[in-house]
Backbone as ProteinMPNN parsed JSONL, in Angstrom:
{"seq_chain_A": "XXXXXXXXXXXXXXXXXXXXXXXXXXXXXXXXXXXXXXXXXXXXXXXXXXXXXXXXXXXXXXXXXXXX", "coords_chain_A": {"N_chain_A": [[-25.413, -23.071, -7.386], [-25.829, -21.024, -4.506], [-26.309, -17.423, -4.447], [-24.905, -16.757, -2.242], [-23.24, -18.74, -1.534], [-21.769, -18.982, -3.542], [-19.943, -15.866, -2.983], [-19.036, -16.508, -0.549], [-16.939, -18.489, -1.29], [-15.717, -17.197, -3.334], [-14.449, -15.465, -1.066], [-13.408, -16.911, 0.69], [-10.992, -18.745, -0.666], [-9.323, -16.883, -2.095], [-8.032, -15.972, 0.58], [-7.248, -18.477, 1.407], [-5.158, -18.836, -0.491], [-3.389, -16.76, 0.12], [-2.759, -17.26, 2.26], [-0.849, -19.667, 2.087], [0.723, -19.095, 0.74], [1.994, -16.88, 2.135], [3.086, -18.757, 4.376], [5.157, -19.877, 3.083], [6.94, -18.068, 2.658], [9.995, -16.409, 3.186], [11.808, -14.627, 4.625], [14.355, -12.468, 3.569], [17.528, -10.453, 3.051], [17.429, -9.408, 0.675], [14.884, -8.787, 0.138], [13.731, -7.941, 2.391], [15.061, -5.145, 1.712], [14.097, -4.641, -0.73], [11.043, -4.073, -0.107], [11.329, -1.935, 1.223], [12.663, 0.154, -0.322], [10.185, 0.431, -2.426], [8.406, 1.283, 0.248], [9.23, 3.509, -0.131], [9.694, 4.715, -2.702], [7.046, 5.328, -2.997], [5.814, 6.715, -0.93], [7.816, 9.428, -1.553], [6.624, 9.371, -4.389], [4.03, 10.797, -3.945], [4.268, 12.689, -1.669], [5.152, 14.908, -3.975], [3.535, 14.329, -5.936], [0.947, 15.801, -4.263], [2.776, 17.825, -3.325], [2.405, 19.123, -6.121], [0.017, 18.849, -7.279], [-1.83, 20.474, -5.326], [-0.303, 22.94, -4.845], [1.561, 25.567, -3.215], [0.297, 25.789, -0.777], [-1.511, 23.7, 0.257], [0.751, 21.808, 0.428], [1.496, 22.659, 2.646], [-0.175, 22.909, 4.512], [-0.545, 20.401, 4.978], [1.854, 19.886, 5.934], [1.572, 20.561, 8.311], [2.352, 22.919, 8.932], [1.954, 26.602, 8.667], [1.018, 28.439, 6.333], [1.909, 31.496, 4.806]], "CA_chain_A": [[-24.886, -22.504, -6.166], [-26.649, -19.41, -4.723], [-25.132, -16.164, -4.594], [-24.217, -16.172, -0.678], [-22.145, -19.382, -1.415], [-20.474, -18.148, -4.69], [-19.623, -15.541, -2.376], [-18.346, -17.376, 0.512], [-16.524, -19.214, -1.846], [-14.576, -15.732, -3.726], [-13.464, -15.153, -0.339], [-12.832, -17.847, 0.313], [-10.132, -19.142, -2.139], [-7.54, -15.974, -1.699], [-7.376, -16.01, 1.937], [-6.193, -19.463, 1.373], [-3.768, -18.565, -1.263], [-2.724, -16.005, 0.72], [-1.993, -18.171, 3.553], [0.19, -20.496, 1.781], [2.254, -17.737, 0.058], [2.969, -16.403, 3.305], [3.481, -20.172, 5.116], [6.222, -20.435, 2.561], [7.372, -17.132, 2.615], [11.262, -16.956, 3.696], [12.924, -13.145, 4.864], [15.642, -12.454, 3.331], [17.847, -9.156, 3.618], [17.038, -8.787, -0.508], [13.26, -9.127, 0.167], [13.67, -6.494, 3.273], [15.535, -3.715, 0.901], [13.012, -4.409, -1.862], [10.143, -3.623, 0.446], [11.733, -0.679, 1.8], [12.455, 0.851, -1.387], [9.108, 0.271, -2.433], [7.785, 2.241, 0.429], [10.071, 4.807, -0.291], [8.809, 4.932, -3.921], [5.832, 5.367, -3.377], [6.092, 8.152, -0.127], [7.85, 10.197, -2.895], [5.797, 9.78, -5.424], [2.729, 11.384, -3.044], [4.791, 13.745, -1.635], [5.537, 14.899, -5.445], [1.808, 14.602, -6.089], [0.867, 16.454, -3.149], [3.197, 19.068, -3.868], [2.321, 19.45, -7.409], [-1.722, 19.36, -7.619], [-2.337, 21.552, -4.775], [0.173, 24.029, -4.6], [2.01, 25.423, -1.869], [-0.881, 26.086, 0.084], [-1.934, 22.328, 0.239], [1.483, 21.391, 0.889], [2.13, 23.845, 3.706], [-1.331, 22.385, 5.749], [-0.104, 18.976, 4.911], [3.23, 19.795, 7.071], [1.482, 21.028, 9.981], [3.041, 24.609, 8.729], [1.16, 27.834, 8.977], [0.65, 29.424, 5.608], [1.94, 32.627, 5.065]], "C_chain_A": [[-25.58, -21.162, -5.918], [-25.839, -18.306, -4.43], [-23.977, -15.808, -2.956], [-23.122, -17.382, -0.54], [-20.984, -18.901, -2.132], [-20.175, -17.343, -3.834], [-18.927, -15.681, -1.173], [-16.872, -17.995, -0.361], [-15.31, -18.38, -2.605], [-14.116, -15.281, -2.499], [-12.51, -15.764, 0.488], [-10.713, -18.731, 0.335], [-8.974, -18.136, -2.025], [-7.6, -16.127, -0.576], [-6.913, -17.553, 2.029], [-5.096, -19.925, 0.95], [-2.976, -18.015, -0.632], [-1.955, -16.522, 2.118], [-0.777, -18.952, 3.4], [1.032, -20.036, 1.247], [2.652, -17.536, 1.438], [3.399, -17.469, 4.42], [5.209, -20.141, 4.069], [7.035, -19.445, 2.473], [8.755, -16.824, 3.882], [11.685, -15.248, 3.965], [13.981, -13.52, 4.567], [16.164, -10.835, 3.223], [17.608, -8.18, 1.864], [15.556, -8.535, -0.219], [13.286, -7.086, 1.298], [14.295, -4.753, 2.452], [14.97, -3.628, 0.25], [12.109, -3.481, -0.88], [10.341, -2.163, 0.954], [11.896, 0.89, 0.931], [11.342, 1.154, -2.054], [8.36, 1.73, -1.679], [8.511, 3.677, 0.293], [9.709, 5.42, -1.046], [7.53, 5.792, -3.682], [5.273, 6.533, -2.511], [6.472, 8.825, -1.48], [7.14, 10.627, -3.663], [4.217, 10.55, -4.513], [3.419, 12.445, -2.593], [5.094, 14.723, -2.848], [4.227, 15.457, -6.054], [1.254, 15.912, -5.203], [1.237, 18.605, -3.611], [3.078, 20.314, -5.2], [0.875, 20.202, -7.588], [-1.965, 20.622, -6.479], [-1.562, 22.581, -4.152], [0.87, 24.208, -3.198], [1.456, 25.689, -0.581], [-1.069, 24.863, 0.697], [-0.575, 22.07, 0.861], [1.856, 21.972, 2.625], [1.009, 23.103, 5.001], [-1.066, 21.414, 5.75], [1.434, 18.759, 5.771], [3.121, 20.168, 8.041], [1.939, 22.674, 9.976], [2.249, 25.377, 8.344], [1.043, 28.24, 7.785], [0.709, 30.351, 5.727], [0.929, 33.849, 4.696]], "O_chain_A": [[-25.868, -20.351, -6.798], [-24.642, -18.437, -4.174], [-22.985, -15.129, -2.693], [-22.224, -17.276, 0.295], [-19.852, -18.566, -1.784], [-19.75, -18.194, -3.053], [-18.156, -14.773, -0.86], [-15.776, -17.818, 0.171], [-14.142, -18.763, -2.538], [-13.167, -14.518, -2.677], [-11.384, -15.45, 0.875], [-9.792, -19.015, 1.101], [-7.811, -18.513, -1.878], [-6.671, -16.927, -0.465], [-6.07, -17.757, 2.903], [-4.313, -20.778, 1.368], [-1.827, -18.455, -0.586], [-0.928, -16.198, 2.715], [0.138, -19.001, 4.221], [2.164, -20.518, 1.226], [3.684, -18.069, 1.845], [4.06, -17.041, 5.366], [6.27, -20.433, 4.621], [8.157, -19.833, 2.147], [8.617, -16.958, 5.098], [11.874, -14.752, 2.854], [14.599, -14.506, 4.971], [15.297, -9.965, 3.302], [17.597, -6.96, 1.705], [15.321, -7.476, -0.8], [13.043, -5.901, 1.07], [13.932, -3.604, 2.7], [14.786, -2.434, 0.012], [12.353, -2.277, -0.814], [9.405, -1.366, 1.025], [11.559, 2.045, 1.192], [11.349, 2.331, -2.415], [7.935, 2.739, -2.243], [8.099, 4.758, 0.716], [9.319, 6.561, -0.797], [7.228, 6.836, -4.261], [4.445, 7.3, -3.002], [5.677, 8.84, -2.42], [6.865, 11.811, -3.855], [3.292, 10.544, -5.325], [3.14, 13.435, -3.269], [5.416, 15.765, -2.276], [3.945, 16.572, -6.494], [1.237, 17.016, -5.746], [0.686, 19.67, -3.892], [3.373, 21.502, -5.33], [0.571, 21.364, -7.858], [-2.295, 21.723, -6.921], [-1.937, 23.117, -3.109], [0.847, 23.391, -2.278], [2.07, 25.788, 0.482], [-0.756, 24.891, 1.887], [-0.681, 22.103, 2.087], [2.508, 21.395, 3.495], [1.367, 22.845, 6.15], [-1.314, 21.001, 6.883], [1.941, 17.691, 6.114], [4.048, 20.284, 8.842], [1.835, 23.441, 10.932], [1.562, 24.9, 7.44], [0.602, 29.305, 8.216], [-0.064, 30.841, 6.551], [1.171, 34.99, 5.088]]}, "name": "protein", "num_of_chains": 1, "seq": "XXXXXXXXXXXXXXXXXXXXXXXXXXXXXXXXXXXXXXXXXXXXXXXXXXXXXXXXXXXXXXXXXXXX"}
């Protein structure tokens, strides 16, 4: 196989997985609070970050707020 099929072929293969996960894929109101929490998580944790590595300087331009 030459490299532009193997290639064709790795992309293939998940966008068809991915299709049939989400063909079968059902909402439910557990699924919607997972996800939500999730992005919640993970805001936090960056905000957290954020706040931590670059000080309150960094944070302060990151809120649109003036630096005193």
């Amino acid at each position: 196989m030459t490299p532009v099929g193997t290639f064709a072929q790795t992309c293939r293969t998940p966008r068809f997985v991915l299709g049939r996960e989400l063909a079968a894929w059902k909402p439910s109101r557990a699924r919607a609070t997972f996800g939500t929490e999730a992005m919640l998580s993970v805001a936090l944790s960056v905000a957290l970050a954020v706040g931590d590595v670059g000080g309150p300087r960094l944070a302060a331009s990151l809120s649109c707020k003036r630096a005193p």
